[in-house]
C-alpha positions as CSV (number, residue, x, y, z in Angstrom):
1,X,0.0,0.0,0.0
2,X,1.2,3.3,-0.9
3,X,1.5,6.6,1.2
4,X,0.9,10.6,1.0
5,X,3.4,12.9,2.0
6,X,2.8,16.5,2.1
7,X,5.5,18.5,0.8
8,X,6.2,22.6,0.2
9,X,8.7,21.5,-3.4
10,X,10.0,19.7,-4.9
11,X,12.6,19.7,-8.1
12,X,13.1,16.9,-10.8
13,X,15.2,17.0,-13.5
14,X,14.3,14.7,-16.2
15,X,17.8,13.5,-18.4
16,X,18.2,11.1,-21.3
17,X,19.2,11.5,-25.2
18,X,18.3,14.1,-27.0
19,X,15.5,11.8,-29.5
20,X,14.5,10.7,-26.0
21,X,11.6,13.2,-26.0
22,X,13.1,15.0,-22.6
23,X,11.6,18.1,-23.1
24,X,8.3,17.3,-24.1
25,X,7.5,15.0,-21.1
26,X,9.5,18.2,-19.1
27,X,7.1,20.8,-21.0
28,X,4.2,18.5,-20.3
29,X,5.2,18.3,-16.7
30,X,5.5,22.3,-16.2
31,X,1.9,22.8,-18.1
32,X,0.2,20.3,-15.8
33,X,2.0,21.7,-12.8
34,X,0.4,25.1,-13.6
35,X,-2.6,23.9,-14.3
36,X,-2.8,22.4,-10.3
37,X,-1.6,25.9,-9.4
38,X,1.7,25.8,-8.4
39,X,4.4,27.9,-8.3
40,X,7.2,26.9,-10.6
41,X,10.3,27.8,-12.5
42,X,12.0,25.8,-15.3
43,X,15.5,25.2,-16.5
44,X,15.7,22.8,-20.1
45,X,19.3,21.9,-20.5
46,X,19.7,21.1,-24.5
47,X,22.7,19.3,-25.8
48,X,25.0,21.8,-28.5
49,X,25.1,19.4,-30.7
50,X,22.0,18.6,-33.4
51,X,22.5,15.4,-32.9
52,X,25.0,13.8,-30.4
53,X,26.1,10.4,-31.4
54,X,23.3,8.4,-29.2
55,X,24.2,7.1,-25.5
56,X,27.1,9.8,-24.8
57,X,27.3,12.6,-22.4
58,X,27.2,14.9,-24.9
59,X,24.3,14.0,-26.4
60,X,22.3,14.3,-22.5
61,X,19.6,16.6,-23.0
62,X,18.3,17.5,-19.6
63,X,14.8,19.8,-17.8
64,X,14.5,20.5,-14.4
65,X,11.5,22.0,-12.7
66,X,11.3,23.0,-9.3
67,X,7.7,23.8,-8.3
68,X,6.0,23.8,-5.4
69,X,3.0,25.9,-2.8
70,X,5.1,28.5,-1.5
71,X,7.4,31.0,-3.5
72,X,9.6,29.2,-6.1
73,X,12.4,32.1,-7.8
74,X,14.8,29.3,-9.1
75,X,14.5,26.4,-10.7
76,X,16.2,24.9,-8.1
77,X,19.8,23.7,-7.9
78,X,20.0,19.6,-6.2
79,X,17.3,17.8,-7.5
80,X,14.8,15.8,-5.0
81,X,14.3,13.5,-8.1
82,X,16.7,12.4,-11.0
83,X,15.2,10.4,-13.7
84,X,17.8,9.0,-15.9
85,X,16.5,7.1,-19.0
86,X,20.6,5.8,-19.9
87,X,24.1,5.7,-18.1
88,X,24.9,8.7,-20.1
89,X,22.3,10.6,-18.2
90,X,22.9,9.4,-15.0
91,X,27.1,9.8,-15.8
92,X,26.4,13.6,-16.0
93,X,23.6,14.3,-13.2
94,X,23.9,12.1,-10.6
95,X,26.4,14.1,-8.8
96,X,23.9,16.4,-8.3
97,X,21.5,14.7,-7.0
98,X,20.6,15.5,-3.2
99,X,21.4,13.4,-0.6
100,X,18.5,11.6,0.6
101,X,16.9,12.0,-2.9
102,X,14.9,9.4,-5.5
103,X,16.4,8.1,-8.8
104,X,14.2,6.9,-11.1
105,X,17.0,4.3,-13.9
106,X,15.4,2.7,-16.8
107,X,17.1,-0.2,-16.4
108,X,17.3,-0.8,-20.1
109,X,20.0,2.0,-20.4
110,X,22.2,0.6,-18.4
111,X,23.7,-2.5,-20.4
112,X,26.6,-3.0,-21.9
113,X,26.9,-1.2,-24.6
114,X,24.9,2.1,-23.0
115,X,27.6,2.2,-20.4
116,X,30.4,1.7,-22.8
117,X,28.7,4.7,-24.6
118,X,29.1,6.6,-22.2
119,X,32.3,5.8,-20.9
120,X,31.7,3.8,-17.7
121,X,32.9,0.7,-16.8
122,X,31.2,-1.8,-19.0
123,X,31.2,-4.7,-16.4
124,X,29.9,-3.0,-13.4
125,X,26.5,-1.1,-13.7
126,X,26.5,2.3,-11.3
127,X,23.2,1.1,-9.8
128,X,24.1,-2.1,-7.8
129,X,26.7,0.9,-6.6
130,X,24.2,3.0,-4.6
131,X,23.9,3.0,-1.0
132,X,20.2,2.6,-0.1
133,X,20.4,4.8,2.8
134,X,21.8,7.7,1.4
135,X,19.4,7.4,-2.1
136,X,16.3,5.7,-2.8
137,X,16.5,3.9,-6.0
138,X,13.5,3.2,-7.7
139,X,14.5,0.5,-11.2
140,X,12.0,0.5,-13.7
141,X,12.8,-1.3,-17.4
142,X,10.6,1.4,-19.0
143,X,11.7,0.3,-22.4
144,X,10.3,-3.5,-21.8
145,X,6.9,-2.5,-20.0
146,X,6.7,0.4,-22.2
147,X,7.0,-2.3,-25.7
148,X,4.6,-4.4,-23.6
149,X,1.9,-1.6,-23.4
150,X,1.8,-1.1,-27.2
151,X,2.7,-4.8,-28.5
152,X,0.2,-5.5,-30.6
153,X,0.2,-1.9,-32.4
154,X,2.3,-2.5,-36.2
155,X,5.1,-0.3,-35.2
156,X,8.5,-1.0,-35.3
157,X,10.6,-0.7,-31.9
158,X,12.1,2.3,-32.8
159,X,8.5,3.7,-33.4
160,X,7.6,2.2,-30.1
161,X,10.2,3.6,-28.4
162,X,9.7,6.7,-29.0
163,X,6.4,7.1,-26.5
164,X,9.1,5.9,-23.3
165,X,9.0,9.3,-22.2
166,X,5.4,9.6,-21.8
167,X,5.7,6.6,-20.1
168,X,7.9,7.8,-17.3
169,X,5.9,10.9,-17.4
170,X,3.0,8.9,-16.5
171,X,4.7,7.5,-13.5
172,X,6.0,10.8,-12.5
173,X,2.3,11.8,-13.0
174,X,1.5,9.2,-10.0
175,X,3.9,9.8,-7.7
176,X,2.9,13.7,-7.6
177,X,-0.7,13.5,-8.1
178,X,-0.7,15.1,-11.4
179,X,-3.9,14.6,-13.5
180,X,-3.5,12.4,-16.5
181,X,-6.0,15.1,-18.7
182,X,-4.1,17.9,-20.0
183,X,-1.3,15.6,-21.4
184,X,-3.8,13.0,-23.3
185,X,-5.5,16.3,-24.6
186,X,-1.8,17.8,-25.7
187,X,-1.5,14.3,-27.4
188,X,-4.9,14.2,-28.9
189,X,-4.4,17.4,-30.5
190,X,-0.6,16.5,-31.9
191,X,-1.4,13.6,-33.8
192,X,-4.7,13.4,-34.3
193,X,-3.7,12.5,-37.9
194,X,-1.9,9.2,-36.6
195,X,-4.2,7.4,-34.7
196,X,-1.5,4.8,-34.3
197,X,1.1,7.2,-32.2
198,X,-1.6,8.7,-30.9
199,X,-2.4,5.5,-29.7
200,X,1.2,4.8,-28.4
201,X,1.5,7.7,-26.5
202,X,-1.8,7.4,-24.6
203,X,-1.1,3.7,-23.9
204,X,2.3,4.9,-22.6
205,X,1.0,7.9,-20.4
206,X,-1.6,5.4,-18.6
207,X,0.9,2.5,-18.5
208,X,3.0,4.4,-16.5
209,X,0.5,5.8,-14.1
210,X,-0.8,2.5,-13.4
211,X,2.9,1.1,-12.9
212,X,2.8,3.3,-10.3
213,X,-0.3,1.9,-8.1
214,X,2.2,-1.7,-8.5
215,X,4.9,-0.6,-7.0
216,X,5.3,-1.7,-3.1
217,X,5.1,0.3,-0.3
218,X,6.0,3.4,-2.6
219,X,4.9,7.0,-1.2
220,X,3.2,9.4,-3.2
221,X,3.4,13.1,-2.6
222,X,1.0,16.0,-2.7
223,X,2.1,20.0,-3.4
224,X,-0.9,22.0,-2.6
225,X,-2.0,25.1,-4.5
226,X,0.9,28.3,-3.9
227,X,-0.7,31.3,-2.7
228,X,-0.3,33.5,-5.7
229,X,-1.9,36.8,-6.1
230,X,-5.0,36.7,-7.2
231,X,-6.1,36.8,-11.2
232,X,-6.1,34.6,-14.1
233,X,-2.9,32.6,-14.9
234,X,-0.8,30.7,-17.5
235,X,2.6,29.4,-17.9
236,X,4.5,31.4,-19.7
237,X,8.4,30.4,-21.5
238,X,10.6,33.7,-21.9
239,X,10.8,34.0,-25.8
240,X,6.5,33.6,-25.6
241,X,6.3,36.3,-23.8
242,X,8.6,38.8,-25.1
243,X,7.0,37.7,-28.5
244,X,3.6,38.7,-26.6
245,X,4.9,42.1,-25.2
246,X,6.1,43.3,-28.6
247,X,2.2,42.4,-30.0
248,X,1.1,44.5,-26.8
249,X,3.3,47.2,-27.6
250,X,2.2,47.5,-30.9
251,X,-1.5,47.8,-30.6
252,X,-1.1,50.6,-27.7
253,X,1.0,52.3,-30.0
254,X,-1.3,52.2,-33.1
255,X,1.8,50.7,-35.4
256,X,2.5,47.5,-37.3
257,X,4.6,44.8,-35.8
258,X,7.0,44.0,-38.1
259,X,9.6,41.4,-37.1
260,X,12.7,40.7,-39.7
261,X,14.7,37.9,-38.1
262,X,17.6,35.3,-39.0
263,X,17.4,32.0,-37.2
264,X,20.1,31.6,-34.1
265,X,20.0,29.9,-30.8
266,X,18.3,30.7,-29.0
267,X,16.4,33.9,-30.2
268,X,15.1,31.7,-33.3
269,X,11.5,30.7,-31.1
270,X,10.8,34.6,-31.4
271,X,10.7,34.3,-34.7
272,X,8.5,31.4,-34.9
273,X,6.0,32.8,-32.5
274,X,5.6,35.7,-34.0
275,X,4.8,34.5,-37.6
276,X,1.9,32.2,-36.0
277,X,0.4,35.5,-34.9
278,X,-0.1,37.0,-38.0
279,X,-4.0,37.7,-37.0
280,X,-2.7,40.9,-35.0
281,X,-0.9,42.2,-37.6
282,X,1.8,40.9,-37.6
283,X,4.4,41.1,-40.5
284,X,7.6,38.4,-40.4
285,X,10.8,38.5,-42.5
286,X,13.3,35.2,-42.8
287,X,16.2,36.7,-43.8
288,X,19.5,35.3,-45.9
289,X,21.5,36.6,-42.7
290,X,21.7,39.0,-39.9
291,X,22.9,42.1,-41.8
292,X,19.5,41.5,-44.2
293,X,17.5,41.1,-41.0
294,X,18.4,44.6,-39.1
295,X,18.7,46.4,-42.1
296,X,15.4,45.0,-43.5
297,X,14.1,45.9,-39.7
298,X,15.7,49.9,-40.5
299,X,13.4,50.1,-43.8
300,X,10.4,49.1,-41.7
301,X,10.9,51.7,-39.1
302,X,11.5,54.3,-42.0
303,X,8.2,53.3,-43.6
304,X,6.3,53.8,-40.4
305,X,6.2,50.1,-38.7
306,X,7.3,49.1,-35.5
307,X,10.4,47.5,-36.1
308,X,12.1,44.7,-34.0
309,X,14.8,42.2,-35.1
310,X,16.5,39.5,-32.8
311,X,19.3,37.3,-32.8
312,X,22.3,36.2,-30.3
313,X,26.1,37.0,-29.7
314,X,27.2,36.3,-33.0
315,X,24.7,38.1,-34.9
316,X,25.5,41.1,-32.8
317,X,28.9,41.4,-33.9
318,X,27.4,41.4,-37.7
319,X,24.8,44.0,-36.7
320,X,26.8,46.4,-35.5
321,X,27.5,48.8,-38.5
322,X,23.6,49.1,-39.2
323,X,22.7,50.0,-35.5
324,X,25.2,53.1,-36.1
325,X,23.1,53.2,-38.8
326,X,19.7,53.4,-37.2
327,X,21.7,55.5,-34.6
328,X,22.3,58.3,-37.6
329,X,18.6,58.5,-38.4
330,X,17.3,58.5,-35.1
331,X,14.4,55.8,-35.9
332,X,12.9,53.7,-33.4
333,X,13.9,50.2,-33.8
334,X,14.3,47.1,-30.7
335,X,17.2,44.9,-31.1
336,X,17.2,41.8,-28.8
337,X,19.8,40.0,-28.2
338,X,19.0,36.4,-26.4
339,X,22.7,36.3,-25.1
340,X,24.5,32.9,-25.2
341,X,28.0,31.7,-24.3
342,X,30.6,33.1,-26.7
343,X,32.7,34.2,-28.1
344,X,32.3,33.3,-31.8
345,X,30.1,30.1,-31.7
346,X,30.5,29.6,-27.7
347,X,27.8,27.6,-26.5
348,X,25.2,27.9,-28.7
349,X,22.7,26.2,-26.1
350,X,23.9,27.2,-23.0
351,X,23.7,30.8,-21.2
352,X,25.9,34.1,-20.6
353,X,25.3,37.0,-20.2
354,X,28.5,38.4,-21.7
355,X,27.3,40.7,-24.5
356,X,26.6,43.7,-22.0
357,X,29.7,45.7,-22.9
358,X,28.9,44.7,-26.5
359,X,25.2,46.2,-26.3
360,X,27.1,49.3,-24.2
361,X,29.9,49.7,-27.0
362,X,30.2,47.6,-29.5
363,X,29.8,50.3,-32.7
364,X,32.1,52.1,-34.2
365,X,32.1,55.8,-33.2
366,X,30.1,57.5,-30.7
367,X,27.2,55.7,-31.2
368,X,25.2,55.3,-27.1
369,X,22.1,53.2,-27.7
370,X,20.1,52.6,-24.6
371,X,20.1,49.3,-23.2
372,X,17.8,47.3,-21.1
373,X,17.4,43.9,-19.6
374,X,14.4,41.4,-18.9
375,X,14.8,39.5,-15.2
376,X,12.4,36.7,-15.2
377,X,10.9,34.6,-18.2
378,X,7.3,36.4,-17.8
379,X,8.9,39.9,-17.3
380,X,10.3,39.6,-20.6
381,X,6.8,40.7,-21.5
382,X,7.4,44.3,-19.4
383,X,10.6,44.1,-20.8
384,X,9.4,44.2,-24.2
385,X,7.0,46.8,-23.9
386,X,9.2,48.8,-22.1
387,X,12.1,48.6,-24.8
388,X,9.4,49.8,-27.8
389,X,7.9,52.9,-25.6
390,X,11.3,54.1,-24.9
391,X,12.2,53.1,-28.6
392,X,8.8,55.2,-29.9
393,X,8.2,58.1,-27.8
394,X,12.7,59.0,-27.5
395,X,12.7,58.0,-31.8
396,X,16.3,55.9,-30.9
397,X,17.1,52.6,-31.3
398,X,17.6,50.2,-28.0
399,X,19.0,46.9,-27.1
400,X,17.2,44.5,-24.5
401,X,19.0,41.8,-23.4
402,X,17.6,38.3,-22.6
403,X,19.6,35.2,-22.6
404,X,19.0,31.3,-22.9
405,X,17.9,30.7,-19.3
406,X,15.3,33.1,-19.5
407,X,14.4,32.3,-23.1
408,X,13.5,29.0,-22.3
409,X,12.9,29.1,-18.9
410,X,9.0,28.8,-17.9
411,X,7.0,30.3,-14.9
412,X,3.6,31.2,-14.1
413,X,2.3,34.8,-15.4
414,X,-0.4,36.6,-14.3
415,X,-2.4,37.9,-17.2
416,X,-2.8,41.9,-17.2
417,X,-5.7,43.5,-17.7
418,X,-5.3,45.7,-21.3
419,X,-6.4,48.8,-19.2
420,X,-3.3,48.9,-16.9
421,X,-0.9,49.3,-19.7
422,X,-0.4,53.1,-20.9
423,X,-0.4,54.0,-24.3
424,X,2.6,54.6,-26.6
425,X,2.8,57.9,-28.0
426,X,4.6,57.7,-31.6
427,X,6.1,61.2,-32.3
428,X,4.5,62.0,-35.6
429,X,5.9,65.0,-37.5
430,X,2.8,67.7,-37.4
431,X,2.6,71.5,-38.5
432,X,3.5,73.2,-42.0
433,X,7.4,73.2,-41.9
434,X,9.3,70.1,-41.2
435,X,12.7,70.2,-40.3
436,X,14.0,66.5,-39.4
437,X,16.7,67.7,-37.0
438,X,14.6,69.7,-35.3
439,X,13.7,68.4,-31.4
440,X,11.7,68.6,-28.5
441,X,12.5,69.4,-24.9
442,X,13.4,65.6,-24.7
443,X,16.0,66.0,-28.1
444,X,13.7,64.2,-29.7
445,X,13.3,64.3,-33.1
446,X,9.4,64.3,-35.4
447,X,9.2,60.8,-36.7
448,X,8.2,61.6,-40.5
449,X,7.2,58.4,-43.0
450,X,7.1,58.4,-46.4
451,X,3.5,59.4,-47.3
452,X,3.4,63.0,-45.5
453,X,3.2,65.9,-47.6
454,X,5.9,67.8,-47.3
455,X,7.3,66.0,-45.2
456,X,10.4,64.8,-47.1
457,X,13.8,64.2,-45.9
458,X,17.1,62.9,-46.7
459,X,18.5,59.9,-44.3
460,X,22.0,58.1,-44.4
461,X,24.9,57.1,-42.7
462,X,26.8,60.2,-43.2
463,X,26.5,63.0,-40.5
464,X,23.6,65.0,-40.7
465,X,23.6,69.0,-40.4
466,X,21.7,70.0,-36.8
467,X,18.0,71.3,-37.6
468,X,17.8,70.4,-41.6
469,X,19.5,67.2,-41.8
470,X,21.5,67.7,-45.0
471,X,24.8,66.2,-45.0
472,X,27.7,68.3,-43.4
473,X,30.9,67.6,-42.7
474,X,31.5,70.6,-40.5
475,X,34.3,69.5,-37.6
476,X,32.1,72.3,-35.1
477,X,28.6,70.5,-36.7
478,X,29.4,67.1,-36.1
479,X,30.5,67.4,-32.4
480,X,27.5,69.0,-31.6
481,X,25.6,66.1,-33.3
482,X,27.6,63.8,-31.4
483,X,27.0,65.4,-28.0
484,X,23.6,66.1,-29.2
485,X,22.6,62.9,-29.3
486,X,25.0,61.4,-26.6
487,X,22.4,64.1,-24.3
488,X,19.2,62.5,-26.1
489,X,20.0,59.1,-24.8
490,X,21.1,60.1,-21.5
491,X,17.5,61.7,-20.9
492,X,16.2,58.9,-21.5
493,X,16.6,58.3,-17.9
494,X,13.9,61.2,-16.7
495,X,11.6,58.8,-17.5
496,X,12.7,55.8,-15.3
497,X,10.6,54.9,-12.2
498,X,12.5,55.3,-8.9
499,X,14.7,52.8,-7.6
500,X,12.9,49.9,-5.9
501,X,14.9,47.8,-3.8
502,X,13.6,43.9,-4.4
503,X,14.5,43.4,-0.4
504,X,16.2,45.2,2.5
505,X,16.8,48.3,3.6
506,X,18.3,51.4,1.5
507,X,21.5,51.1,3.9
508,X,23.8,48.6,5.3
509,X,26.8,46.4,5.3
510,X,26.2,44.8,1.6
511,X,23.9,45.1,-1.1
512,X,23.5,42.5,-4.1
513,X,23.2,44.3,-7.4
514,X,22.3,42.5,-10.6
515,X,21.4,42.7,-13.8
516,X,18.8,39.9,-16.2
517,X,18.3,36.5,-14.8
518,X,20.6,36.3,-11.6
519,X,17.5,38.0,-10.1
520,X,16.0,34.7,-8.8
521,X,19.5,33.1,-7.5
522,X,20.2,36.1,-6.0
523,X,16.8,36.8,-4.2
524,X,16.9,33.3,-2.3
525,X,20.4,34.2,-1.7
526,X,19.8,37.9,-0.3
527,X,16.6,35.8,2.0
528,X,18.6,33.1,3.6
529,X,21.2,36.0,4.5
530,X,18.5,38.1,6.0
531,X,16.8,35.4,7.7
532,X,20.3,34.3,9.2
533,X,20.5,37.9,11.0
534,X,23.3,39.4,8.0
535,X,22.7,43.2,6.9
536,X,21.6,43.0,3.1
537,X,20.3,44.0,0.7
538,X,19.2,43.7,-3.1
539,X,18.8,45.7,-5.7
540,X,18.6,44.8,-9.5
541,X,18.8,46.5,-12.6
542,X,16.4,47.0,-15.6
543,X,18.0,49.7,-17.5
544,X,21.8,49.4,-18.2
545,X,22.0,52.7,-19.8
546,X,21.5,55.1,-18.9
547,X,21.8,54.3,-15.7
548,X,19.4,55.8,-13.0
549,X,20.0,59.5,-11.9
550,X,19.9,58.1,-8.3
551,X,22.1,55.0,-8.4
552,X,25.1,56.2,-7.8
553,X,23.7,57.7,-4.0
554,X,21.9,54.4,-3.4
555,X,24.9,52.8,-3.9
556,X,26.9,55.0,-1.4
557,X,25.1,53.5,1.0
558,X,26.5,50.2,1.5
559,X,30.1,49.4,3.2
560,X,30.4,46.7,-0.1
561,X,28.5,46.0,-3.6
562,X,28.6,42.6,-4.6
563,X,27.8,42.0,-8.3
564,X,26.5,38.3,-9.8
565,X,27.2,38.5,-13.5
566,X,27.4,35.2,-15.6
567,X,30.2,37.0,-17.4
568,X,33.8,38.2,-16.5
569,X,32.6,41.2,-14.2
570,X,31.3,43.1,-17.3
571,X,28.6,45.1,-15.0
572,X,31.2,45.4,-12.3
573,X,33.6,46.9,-14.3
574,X,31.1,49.0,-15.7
575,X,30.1,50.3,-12.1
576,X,34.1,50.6,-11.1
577,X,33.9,53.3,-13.8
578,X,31.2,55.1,-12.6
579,X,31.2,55.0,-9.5
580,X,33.1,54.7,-6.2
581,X,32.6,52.6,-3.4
582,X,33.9,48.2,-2.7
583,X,32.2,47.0,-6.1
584,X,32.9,42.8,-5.4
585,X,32.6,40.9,-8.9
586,X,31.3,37.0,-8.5
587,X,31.5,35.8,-11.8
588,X,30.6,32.4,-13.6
589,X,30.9,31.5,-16.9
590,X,30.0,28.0,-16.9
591,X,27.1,28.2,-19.2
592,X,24.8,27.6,-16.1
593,X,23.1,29.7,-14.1
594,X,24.2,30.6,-10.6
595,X,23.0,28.7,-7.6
596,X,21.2,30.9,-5.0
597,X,24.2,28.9,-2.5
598,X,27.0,30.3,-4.5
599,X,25.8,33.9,-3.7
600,X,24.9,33.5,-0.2
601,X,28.6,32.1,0.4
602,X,30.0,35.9,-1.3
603,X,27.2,37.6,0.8
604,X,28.2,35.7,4.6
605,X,32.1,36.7,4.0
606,X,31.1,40.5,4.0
607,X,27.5,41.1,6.0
């Protein structure tokens, strides 16, 4: 007879090859957990190859999912649960596994040849290995009872094989009390055209399950509903929802999205979201390469559209000469940049966030584009919005910064209502006369699109005359142009809210200061310290530059600034610059994201 525990979270990491259908039955996992109403964040771990040569380390493909009833900021770091469909998988994870935790071996991936694959002693399988009091092992030959639930279906093994992860997720199902329902309708829906895998797959799920209620004396566990703020929910993966926020930002600014993209991990899903949402006007552009894409992206903006291109690292780099471009004309344009490990190909997969003094710098001339980073995978929707307004309404182009983890990380999101989110004022040229170099209080130029009597213009690359906009190459002309617009950028900050801290007071010993997705590692981080007695506190940045009139006295503040960056200390150097005061870089460049541990160590050796 089985038992229920009660438990606050929990994290699982599901690992296996990459044809082993990891993240699907990790997606799955994450929608159903939602759905219950927990609280969860998400880490997929894809292998950087296409295709890894099957049963090796490299070819491990890995999600984790840490969910649970109270607050969840990470996706966690140990997992409670390791389920490891080959040796491969359990070669690279089960290190990590916490002490006291649950593996869940296929025991099928674990012979001979699967453990020669993946470099392990061929003779001596890791399992019999395990001490039963420090793990509970739980051996299940999911590729037997799984070709046992479909036997008499005309597929081949391989065919056959293929619905193994659904039937782990089905046990995984059990053990957490997860309904069976939304998965069987995901699978209904996906292959309602092959009744046979359709088929498969459902007999998998529910073979699974039901493996469950055989196994002895197993306990089950139950996560009760977290205590969110009230309001309609869904779970939400970062590129979705910056993909949604640019949509949002276009209707409350009355423009056209138009999206001109080349395909690069791991900004590509923008791309593809965006072009299934054609109904809202949408326009999307595939383009040869990344120079066609932001160029193609300038046009747009020229024309009148709301232009937005993305890409990663590498695509940067080629960018560069048509952002001094768009710089020249003053036209509002977003360029994301879903940062990856570099340089040159890097780590296509895996995350960085080591492009920051590239977005700060990385043009020739002075060119200052305003820069601005997302934190969590749902406020990549704010992010968004917030990127085109200041894009719009300051006519400039700006860079947000995402990165991998928060691309494809998922977490609940709490829908907003359309009413709470201002408008976007485009600056349309108006009146008789139009002189294109001609600004506001703000420095900001009248946006003028072909169309507009008498409203014609010349544009280029070359430097522009103050007020008319001809071409001039005056030496006293094209240092006021430069400082002209250097000034335009740096009001850009006038417009920022006021600091917030995310915990603490607005004095002390140390304060954390971050930038993009450190924010959860380094919230549980800043807690444990505060809840330990320590004097922190955090503080984490949106916009990169300008930075905030007020940082530099909020910073003054504290005895020591320590600075999590998944870089080489590019913020930290950055704030060294600026400002004065202990700035303490913690760096990783691992192509992981920090553990909320690693920063509470750097906080406890200065609080």
């Amino acid at each position: 007879m089985s038992h229920t525990e009660v438990l606050q979270k929990v994290t699982i990491h599901f690992a296996g090859d990459s044809g082993d259908g990891i993240q699907l039955a990790g997606s799955q996992f994450t929608n159903t957990t939602a759905l219950q109403g927990n609280d969860l964040s998400t880490f997929p771990d894809f292998p950087a190859e296409i295709r890894a040569p099957i049963g090796t380390v490299a070819g491990v493909s890995g999600f984790q999912i840490h969910f649970g009833s109270v607050e969840i900021d990470t996706p966690g770091a140990e997992p409670d649960v390791l389920v490891a469909m080959n040796a491969a998988a359990f070669s690279k994870n089960f290190k990590n596994l916490k002490k006291g935790g649950t593996l869940i071996a296929n025991e099928s991936g674990f012979d001979k040849r699967n453990l020669r694959l993946a470099k392990m002693d061929e003779n001596v399988n890791p399992l019999d290995g395990i001490n039963s009091s420090d793990y509970k092992v739980l051996r299940v030959d999911v590729t037997a009872l799984n070709r046992e639930a479909v036997k008499d279906l005309s597929l081949g093994n391989k065919e056959k094989d293929q619905s193994r992860n659904l039937f782990v997720l089905g046990l995984i199902y059990w053990l957490y009390h997860r309904s069976l329902e939304p998965t069987l309708n995901f699978l209904t829906d996906k292959f309602q055209k092959k009744p046979e895998i359709l088929e498969a797959n459902i007999r998998a799920l529910k073979a699974g399950y039901h493996y469950g209620e055989t196994i002895e004396a197993a306990t089950r566990y139950t996560i009760e509903k977290a205590h969110l703020e009230p309001g309609e929910y869904r779970n939400i993966v970062g590129n979705e929802a910056l993909g949604l926020g640019l949509i949002t930002a276009a209707k409350k600014s009355g423009l056209d999205l138009y999206f001109a993209g080349y395909p690069i991990t791991p900004a590509s899903d923008i791309l593809h979201f965006l072009s299934r949402n054609k109904n809202f006007g949408v326009k999307t552009f595939q383009a040869e390469d990344e120079i066609a894409a932001v160029t193609a992206a300038i046009g747009a903006s020229f024309g009148g559209a709301l232009a937005v291109t993305a890409t990663s690292g590498p695509g940067m780099a080629l960018k560069g000469e048509a952002l001094g471009l768009a710089l020249m004309l003053e036209i509002p344009m977003v360029i994301v940049n879903v940062q990856r490990g570099g340089p040159s190909t890097g780590l296509p997969t895996k995350t960085e966030q080591a492009d920051l003094l590239q977005a700060m710098y990385g043009r020739n001339g002075e060119a200052p584009i305003p820069v601005i980073a997302a934190n969590s995978p749902s406020d990549c929707f704010e992010t968004a919005i917030e990127a085109c307004r200041i894009a719009v309404e300051r006519m400039t182009p700006i860079i947000l910064l995402s990165d991998g983890y928060l691309a494809n990380g998922a977490e609940p999101w709490k829908f907003p209502k359309a009413a709470s989110i201002a408008e976007i004022t485009p600056p349309f040229a108006k009146g008789e006369e139009y002189q294109p170099y001609a600004r506001n209080e703000n420095l900001t130029r009248q946006w003028a699109i072909p169309g507009m009597a008498g409203k014609e213009h010349r544009v280029g690359g070359l430097e522009k005359e103050a007020i008319t906009g001809n071409v001039s190459y005056s030496p006293e002309n094209h240092e006021q142009m430069v400082k002209t617009r250097a000034e335009k950028v740096a009001k850009i900050a006038d417009t920022y809210s006021p600091l917030k801290f995310v915990q603490g007071e607005d004095k002390g010993k140390v304060l954390v200061v971050g930038w993009g997705s450190t924010m959860g590692a380094s919230k549980v981080a800043v807690r444990w310290a505060r809840e330990a007695g320590l004097s922190v506190s955090q503080l984490h940045l949106k916009n990169l530059f300008p930075f905030h009139h007020y940082l530099e006295k909020t910073l003054a503040k504290f005895d020591t600034i320590i600075v999590p960056e998944l870089n080489n200390g590019q913020l930290s150097k950055v704030l060294k610059q600026e400002f004065s005061g202990q700035i303490i870089p913690l760096n990783k460049i691992q192509g992981l994201p920090f553990r909320a541990k690693e920063i509470f160590e750097e906080i406890k050796k200065f609080a």
